[in-house]
OpenMM code with the backbone's topology and positions (N, CA, C; nanometers):
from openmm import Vec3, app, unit

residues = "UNK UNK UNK UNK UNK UNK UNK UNK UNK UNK UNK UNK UNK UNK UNK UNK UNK UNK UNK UNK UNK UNK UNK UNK UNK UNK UNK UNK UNK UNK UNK UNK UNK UNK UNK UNK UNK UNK UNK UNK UNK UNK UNK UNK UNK UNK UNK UNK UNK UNK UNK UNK UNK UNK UNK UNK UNK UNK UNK UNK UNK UNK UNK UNK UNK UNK UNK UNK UNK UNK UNK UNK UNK UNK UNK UNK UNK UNK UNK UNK UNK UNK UNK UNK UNK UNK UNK UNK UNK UNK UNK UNK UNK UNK UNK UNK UNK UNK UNK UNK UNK UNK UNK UNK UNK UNK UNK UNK UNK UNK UNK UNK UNK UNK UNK UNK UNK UNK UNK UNK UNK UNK UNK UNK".split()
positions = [
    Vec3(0.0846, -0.1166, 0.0000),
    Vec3(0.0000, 0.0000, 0.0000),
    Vec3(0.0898, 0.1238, 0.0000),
    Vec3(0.0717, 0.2318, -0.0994),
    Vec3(0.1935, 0.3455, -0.1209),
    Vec3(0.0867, 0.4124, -0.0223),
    Vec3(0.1936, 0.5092, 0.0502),
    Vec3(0.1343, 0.5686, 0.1875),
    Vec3(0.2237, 0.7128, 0.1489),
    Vec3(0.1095, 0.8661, 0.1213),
    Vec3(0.1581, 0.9470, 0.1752),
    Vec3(0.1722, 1.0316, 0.3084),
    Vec3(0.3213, 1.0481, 0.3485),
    Vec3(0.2789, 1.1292, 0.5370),
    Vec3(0.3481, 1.2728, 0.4337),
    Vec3(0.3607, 1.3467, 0.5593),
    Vec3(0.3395, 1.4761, 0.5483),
    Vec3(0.3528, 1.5545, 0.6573),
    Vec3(0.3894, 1.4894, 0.7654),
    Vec3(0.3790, 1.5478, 0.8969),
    Vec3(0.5063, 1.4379, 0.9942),
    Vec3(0.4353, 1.4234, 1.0976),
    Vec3(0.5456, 1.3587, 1.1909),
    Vec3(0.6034, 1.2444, 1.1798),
    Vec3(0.5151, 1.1491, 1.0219),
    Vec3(0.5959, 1.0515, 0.9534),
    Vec3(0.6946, 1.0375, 0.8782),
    Vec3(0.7204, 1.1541, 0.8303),
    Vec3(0.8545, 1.1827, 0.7628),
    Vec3(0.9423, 1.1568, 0.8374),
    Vec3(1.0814, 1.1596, 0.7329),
    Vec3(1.2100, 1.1224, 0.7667),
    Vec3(1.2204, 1.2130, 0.8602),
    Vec3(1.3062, 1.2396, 0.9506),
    Vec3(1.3541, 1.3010, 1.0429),
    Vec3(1.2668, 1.3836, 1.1339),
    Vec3(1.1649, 1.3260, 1.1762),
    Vec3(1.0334, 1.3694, 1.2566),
    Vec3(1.0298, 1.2341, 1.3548),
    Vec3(0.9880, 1.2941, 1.4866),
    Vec3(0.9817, 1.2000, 1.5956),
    Vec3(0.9558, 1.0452, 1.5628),
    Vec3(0.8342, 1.0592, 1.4607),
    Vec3(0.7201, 0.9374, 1.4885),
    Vec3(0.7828, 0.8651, 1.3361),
    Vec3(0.9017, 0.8887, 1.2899),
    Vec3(0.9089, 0.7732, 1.1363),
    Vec3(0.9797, 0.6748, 1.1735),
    Vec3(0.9554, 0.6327, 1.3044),
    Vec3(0.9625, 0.5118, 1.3003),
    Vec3(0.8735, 0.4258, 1.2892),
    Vec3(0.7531, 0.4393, 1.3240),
    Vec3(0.6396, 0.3567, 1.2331),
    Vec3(0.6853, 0.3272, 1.0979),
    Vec3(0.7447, 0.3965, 1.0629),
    Vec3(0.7598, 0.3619, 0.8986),
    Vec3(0.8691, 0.2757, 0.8840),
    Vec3(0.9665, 0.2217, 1.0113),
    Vec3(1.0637, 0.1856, 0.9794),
    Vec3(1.0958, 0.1056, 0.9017),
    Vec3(1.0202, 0.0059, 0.8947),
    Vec3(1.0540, -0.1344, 0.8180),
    Vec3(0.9667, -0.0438, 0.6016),
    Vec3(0.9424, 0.0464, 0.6539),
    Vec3(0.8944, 0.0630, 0.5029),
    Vec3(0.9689, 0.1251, 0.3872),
    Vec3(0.9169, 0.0915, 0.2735),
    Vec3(1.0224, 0.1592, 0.1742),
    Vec3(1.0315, 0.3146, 0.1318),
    Vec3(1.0929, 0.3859, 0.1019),
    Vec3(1.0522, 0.4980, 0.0421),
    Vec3(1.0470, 0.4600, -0.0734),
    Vec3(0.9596, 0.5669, -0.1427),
    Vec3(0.9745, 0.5525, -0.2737),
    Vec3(0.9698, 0.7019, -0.3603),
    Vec3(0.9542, 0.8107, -0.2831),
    Vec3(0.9752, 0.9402, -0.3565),
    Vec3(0.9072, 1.0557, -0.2652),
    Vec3(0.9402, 1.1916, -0.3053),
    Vec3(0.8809, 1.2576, -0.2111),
    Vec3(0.7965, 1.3297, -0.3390),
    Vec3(0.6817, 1.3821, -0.3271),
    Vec3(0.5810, 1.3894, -0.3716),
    Vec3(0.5207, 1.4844, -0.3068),
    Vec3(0.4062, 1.5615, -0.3470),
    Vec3(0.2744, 1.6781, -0.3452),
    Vec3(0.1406, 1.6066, -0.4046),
    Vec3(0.0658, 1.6743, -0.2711),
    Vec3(-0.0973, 1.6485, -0.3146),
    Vec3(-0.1516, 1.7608, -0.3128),
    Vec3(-0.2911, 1.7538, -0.4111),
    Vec3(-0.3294, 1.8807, -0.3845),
    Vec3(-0.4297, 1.8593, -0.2803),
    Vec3(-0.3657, 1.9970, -0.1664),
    Vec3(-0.4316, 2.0031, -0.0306),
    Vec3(-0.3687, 2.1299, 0.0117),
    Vec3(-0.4374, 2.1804, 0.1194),
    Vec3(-0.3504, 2.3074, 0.1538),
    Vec3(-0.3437, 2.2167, 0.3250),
    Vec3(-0.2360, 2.2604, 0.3156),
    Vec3(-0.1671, 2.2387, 0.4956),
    Vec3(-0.1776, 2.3260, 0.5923),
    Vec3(-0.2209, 2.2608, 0.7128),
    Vec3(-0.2498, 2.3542, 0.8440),
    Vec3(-0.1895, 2.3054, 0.9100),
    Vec3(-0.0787, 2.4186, 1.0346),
    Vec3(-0.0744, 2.3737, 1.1468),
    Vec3(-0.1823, 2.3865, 1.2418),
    Vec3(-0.1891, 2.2922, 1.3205),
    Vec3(-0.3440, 2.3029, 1.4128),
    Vec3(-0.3193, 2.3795, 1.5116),
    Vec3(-0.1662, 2.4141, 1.5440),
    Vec3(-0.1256, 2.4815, 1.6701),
    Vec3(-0.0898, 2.3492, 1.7877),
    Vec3(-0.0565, 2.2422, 1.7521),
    Vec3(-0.0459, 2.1297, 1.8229),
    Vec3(0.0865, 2.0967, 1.7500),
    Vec3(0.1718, 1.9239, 1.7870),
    Vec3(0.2545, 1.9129, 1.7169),
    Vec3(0.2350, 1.8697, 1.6135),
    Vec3(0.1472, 1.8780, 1.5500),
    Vec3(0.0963, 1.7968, 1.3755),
    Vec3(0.0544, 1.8700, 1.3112),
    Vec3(0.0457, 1.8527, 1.1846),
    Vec3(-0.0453, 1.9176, 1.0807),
    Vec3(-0.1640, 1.8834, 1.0342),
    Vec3(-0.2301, 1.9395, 0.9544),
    Vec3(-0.3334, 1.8502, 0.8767),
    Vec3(-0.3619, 1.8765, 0.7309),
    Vec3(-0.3618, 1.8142, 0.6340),
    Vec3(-0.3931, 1.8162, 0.5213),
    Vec3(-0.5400, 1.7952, 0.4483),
    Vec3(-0.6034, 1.9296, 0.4061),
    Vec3(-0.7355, 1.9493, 0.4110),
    Vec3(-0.7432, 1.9668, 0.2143),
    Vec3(-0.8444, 1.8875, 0.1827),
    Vec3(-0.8644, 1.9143, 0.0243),
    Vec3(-0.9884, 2.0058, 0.0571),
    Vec3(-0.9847, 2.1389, 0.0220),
    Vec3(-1.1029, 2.2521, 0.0071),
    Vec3(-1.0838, 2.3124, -0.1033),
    Vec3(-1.0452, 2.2379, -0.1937),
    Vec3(-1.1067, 2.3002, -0.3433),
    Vec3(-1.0040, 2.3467, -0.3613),
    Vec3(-0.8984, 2.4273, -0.3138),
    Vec3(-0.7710, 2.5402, -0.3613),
    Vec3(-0.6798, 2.4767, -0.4423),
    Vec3(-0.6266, 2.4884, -0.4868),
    Vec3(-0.4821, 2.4870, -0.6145),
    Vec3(-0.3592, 2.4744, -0.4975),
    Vec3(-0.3330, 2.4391, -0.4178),
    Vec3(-0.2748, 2.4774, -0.3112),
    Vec3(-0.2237, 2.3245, -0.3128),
    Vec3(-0.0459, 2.3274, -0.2447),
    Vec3(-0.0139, 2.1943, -0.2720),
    Vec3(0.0338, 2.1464, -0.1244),
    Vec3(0.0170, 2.0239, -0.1192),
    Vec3(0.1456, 1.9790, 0.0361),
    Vec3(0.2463, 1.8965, 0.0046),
    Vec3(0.3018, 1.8927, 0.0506),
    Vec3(0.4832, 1.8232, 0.0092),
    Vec3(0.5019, 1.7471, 0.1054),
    Vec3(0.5293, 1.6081, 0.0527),
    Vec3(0.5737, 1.4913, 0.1648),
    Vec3(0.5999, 1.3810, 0.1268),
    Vec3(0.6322, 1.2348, 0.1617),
    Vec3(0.6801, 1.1228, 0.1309),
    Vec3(0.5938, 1.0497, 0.1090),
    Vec3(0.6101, 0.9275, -0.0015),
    Vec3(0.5794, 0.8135, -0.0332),
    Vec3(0.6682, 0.6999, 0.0355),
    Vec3(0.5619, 0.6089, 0.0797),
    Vec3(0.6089, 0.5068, 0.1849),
    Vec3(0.5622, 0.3538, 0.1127),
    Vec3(0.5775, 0.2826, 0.0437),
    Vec3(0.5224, 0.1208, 0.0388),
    Vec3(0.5385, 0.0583, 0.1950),
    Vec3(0.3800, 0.0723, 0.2404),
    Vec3(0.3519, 0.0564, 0.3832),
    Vec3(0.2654, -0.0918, 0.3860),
    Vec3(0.3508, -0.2009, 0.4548),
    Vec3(0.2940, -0.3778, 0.4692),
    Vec3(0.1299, -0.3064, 0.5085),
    Vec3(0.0586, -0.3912, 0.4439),
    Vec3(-0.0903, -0.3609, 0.5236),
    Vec3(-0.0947, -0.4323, 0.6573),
    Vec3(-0.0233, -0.4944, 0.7094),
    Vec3(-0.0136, -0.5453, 0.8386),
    Vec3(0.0024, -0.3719, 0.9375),
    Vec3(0.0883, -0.3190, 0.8632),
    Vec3(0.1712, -0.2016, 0.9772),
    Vec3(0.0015, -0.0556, 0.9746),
    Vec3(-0.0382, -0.0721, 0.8690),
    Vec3(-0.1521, 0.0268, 0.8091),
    Vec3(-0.2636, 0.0296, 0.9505),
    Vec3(-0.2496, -0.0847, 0.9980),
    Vec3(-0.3859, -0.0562, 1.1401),
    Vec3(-0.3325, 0.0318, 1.2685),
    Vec3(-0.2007, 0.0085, 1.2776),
    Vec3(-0.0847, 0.0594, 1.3734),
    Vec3(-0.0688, 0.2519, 1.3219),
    Vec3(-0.0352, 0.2604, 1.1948),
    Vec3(-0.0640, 0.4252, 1.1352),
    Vec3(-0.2193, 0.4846, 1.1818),
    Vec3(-0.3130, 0.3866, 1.1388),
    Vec3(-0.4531, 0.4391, 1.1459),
    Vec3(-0.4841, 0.4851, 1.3024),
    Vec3(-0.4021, 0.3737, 1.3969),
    Vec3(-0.4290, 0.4117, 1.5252),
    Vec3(-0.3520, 0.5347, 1.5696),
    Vec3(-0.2453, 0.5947, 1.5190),
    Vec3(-0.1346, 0.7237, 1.5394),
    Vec3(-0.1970, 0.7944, 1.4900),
    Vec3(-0.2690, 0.8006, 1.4007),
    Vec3(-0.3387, 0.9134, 1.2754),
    Vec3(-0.4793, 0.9482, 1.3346),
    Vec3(-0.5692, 0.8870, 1.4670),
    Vec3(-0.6879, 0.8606, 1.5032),
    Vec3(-0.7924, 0.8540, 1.3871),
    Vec3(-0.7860, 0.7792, 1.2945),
    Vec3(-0.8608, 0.6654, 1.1937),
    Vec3(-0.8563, 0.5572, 1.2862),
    Vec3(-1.0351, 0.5440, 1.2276),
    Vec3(-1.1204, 0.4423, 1.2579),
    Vec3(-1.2121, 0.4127, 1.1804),
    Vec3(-1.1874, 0.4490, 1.0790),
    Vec3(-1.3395, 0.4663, 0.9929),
    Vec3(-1.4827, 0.5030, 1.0323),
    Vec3(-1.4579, 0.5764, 1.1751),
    Vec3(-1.6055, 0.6961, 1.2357),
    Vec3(-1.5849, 0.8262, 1.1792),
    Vec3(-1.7203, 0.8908, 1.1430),
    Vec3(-1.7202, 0.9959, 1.1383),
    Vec3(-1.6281, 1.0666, 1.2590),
    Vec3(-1.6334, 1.0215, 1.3557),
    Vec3(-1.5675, 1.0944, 1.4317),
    Vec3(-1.3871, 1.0594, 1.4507),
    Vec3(-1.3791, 1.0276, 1.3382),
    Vec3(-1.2446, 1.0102, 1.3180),
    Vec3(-1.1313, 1.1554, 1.3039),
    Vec3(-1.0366, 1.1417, 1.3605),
    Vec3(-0.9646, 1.3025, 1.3758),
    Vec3(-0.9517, 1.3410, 1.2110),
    Vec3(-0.9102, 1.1994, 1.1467),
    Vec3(-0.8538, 1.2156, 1.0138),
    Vec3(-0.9332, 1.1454, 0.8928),
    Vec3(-0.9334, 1.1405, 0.7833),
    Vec3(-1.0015, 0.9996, 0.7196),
    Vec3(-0.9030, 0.9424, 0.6231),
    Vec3(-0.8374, 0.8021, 0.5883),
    Vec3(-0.7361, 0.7866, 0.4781),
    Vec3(-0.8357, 0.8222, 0.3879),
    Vec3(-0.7785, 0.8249, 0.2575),
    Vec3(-0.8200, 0.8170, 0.1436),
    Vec3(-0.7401, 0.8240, 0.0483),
    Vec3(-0.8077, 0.7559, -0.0587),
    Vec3(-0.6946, 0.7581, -0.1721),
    Vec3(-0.6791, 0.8729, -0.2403),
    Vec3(-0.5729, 0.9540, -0.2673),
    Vec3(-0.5289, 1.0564, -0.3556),
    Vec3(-0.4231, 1.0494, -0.4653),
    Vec3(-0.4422, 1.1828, -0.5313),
    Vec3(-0.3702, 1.1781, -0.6407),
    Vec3(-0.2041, 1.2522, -0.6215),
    Vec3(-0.0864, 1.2004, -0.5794),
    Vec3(0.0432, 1.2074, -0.5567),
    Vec3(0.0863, 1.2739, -0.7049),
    Vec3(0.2112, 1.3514, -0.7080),
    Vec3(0.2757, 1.4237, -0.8005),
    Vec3(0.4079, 1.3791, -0.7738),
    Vec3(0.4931, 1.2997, -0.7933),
    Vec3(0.6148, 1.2669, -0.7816),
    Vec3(0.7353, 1.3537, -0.8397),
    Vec3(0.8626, 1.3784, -0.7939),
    Vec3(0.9282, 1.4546, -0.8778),
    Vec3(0.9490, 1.4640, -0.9932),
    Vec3(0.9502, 1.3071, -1.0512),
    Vec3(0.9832, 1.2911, -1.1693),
    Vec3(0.7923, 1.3255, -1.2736),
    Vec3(0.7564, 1.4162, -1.1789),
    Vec3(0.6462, 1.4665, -1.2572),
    Vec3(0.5340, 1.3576, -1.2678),
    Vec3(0.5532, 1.2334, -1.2259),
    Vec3(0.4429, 1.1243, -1.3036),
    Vec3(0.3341, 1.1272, -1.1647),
    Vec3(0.1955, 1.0777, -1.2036),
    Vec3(0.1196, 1.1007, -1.1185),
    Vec3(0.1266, 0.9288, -1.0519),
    Vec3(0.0482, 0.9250, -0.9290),
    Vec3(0.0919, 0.8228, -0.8491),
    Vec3(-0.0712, 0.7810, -0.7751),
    Vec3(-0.1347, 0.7459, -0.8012),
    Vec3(-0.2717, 0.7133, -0.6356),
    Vec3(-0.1609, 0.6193, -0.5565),
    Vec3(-0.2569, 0.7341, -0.4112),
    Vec3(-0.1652, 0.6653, -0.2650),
    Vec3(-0.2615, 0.6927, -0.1894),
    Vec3(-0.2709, 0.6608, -0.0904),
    Vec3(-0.3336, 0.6538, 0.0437),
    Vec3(-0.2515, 0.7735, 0.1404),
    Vec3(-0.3370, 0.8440, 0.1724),
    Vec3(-0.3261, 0.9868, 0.2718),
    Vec3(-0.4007, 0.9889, 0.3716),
    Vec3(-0.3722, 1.0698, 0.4996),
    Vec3(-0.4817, 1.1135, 0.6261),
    Vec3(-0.5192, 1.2458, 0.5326),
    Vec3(-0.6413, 1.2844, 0.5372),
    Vec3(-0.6891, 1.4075, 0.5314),
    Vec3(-0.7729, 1.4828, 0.5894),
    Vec3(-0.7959, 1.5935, 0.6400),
    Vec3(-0.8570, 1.6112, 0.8110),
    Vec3(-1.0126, 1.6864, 0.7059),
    Vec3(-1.1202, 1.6622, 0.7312),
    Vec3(-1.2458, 1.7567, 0.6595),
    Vec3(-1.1852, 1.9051, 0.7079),
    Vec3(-1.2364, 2.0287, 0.6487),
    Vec3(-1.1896, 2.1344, 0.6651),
    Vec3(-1.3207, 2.1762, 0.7736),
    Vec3(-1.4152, 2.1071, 0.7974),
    Vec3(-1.5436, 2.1246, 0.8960),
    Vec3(-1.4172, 2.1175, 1.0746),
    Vec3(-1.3725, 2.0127, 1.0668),
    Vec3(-1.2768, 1.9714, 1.1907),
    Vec3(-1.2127, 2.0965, 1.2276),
    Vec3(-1.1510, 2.1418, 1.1123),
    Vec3(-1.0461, 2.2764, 1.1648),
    Vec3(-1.0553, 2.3511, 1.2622),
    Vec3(-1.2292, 2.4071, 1.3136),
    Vec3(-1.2765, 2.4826, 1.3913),
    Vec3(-1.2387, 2.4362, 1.4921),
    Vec3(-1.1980, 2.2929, 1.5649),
    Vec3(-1.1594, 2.2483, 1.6551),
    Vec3(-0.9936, 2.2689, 1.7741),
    Vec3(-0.9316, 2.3363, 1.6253),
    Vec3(-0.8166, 2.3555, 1.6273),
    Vec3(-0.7997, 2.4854, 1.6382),
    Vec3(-0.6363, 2.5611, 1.6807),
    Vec3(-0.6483, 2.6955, 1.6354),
    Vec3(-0.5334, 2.7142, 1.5158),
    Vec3(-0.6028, 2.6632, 1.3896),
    Vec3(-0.5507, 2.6112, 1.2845),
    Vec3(-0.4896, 2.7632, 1.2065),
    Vec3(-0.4250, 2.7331, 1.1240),
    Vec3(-0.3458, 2.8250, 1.0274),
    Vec3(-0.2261, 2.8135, 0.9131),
    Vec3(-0.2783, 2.8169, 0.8035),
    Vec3(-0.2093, 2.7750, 0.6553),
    Vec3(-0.0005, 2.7979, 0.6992),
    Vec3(-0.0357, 2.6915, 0.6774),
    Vec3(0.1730, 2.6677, 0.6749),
    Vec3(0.1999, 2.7189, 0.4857),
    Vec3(0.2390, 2.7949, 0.5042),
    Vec3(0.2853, 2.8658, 0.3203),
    Vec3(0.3768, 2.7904, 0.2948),
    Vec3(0.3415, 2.7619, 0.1554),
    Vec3(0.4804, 2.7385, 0.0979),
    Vec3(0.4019, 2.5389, 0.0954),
    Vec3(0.3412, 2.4993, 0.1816),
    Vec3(0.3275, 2.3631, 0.2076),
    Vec3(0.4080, 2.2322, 0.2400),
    Vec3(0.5208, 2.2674, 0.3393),
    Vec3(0.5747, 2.2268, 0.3395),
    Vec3(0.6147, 2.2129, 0.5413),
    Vec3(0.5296, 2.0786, 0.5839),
    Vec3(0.5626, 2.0855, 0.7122),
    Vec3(0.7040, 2.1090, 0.7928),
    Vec3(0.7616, 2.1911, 0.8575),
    Vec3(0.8826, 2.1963, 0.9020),
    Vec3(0.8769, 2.1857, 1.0589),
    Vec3(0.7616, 2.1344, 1.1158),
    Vec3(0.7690, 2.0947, 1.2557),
    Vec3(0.7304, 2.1999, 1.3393),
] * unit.nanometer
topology = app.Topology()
chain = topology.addChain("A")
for resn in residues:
    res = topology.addResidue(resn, chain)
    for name in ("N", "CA", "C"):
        topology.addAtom(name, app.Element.getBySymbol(name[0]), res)
C-alpha cells in the first residue's frame, strides 16, 4: 500500500519510526492546503484550492496500516480526527501516483487553532 505522510511521519520527525521497516519511494505533493493546528501535527485538508502539500511516499505492509490508522486517530467513524483516502500524488519525476493519505475535513479545523503553513511544506 503506497502511503503518503506529510507530517510527523517523515524522515527526520519524531514518529518515522512507524515507517521503519517501510520503503521509500519518492517525495511527492498532493493537492491540499496544509495547516498547522497549533499542536505538534499538521493537517492536510482538500477545500477546493490549487494549493499543494509536500511529503513522502512510503510502500507501507498492510499489516503495519492498522498501527498508522491508530497514530493518525482513523477508525473509519465519522468521528475520526482524520479519514485515509486515496489521492492523487505528483512525484518529482512529474508522473502522477494514487496513494493513500490522512486528510482532516476542513469542517474539523474549527476544533483547532488552525493556520495555513505557506509554501506547504511541514517543518515541525
Amino acid at each position: 500500500m503506497l502511503l503518503f505522510v506529510y507530517g510527523t511521519l517523515q524522515k527526520n520527525f519524531p514518529e518515522h519510526q512507524l515507517l521503519k521497516n517501510s520503503k521509500f519511494i519518492s517525495k511527492a505533493s498532493i493537492q491540499a492546503s496544509l495547516y498547522d493546528l497549533g499542536t505538534e501535527f499538521p493537517a492536510a485538508v482538500r477545500d477546493g484550492s490549487r494549493e499543494k502539500t509536500f511529503g513522502e511516499i512510503y510502500d507501507v505492509s498492510p499489516g503495519l496500516i492498522s498501527d498508522i490508522d491508530e497514530y493518525e486517530g482513523f477508525d473509519g467513524s465519522e468521528d475520526s480526527l482524520y479519514i485515509r483516502m486515496e489521492v492523487e500524488a505528483i512525484l518529482l519525476d512529474r508522473k502522477a501516483q494514487k496513494v493513500w493519505a490522512y486528510i482532516m475535513e476542513e469542517e474539523k479545523l474549527s476544533i483547532f487553532f488552525a493556520f495555513p503553513v505557506k509554501g506547504g511544506a511541514w517543518k515541525g
